[in-house]
C-alpha positions as CSV (number, residue, x, y, z in Angstrom):
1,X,13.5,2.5,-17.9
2,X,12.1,3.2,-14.5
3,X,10.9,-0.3,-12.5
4,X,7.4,0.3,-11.5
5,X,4.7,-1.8,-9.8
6,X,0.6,-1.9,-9.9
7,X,-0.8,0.0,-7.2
8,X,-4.5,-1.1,-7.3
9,X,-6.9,1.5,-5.7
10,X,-10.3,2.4,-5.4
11,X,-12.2,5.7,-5.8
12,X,-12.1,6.0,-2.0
13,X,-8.5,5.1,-2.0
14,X,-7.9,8.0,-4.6
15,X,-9.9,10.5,-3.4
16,X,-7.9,10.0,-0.3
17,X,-3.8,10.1,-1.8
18,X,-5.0,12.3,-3.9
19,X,-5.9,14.7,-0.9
20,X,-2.8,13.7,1.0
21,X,0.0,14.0,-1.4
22,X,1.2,17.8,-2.0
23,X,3.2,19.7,-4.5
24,X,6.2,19.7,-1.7
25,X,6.4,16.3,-1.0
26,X,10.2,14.8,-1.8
27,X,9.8,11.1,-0.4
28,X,12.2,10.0,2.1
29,X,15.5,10.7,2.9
30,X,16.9,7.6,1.4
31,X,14.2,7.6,-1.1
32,X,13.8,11.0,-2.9
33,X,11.4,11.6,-5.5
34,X,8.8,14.8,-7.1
35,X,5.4,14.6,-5.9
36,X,4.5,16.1,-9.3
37,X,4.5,12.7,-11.4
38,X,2.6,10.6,-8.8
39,X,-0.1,13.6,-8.5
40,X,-0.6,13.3,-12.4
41,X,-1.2,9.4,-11.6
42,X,-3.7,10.3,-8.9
43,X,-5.1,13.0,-10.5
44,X,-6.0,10.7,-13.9
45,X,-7.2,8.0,-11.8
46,X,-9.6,10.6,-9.8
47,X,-10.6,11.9,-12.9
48,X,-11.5,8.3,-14.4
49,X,-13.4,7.9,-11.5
50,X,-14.9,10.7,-9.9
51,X,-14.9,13.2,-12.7
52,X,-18.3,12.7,-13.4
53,X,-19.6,13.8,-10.2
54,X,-20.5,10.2,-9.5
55,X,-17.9,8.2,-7.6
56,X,-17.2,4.8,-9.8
57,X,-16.9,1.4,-8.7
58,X,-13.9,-1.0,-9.6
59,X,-10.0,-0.7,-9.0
60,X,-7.9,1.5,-11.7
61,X,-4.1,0.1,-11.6
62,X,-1.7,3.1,-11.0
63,X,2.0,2.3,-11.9
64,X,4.7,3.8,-9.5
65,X,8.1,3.7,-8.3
66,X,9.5,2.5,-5.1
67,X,10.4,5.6,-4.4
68,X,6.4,6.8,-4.7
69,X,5.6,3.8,-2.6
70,X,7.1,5.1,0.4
71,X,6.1,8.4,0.0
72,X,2.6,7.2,-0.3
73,X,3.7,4.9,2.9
74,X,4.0,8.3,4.6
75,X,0.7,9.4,3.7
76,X,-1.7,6.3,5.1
77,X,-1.9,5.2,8.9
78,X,-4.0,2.1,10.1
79,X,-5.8,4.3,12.0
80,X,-7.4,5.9,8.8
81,X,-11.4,5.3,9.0
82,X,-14.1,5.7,7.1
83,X,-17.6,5.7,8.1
84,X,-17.8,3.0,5.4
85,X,-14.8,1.5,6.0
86,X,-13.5,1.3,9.4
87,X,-10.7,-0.8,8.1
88,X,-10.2,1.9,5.8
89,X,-6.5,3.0,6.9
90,X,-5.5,-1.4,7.3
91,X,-6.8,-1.6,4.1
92,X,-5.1,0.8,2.2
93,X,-1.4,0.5,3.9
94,X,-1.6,-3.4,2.9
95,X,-1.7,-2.7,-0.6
96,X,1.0,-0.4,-0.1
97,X,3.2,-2.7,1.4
98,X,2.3,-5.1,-0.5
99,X,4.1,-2.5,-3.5
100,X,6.9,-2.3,-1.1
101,X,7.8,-6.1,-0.3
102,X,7.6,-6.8,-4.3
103,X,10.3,-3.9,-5.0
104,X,12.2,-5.7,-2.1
105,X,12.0,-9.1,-3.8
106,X,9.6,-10.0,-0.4
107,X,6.8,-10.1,-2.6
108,X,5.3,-14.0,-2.3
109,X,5.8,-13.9,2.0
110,X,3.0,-15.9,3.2
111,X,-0.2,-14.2,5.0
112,X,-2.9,-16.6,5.5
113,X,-4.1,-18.9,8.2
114,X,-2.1,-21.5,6.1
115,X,1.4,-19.6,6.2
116,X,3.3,-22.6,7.2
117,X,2.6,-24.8,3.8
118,X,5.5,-22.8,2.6
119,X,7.6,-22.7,5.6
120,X,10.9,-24.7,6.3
121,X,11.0,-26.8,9.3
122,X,13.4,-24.2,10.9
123,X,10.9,-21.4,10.1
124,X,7.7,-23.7,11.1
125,X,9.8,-24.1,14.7
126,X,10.8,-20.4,15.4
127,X,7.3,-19.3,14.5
128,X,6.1,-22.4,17.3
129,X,8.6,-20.7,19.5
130,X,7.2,-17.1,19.2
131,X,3.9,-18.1,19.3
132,X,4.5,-19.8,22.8
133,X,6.3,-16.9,24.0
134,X,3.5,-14.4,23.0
135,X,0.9,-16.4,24.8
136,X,3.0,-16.2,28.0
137,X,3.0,-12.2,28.2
């Protein structure tokens, strides 16, 4: 059986991969894969939640492969915006990495203000260290 993770996305976020992904897409070098299974994904989510005309509200969880992970990786840049959303593009590539550090067993990393509750004392220090040096250049 093929390991898979939830991809959480929005109508916007749909709409979007859904434009973005095409029939000759293969994935990476390292990581090959047919765009056709991941456009039938999109293309049910899209029609759960736009195929009314009217664009729905909520998430719809899409299950895909590490493989489709970093083809949709190649797909989303921060820079992405919406007029709605200027954060749009940040947004988006979180939850795809987010998808891409759980296939990697990177999954719990911390990301808050409050990263160092589960950092070692070695870790706490070399974080201390970088911080200093960034504030220097």
């Amino acid at each position: 059986m093929t390991d898979t993770r939830l991809l959480e996305l929005n109508a916007d976020e749909i709409m979007c991969l859904s434009d973005r992904i095409c029939n000759p897409d293969c994935g990476t070098e390292d990581q090959r894969v047919s765009a056709y299974p991941l456009l039938l994904k999109l293309g049910s989510a899209f029609v759960e939640v736009v195929g009314s005309g009217q664009k729905k509200e909520g998430m719809i969880p899409i299950a895909i492969t590490e493989p489709e992970a970093w083809l949709l990786r190649s797909k989303v840049a921060s820079t992405d915006k919406m007029a709605s959303e200027p954060l749009f593009g940040v947004k988006l590539l979180t939850k795809v990495y987010k998808v891409l550090l759980a296939f990697n067993g990177l999954g719990d990393l911390p990301s808050s203000e409050f990263a160092e509750d589960g950092m070692t004392d070695a870790q706490k220090c070399a974080l201390a260290e970088w911080n200093d040096k960034s504030k220097e250049e």
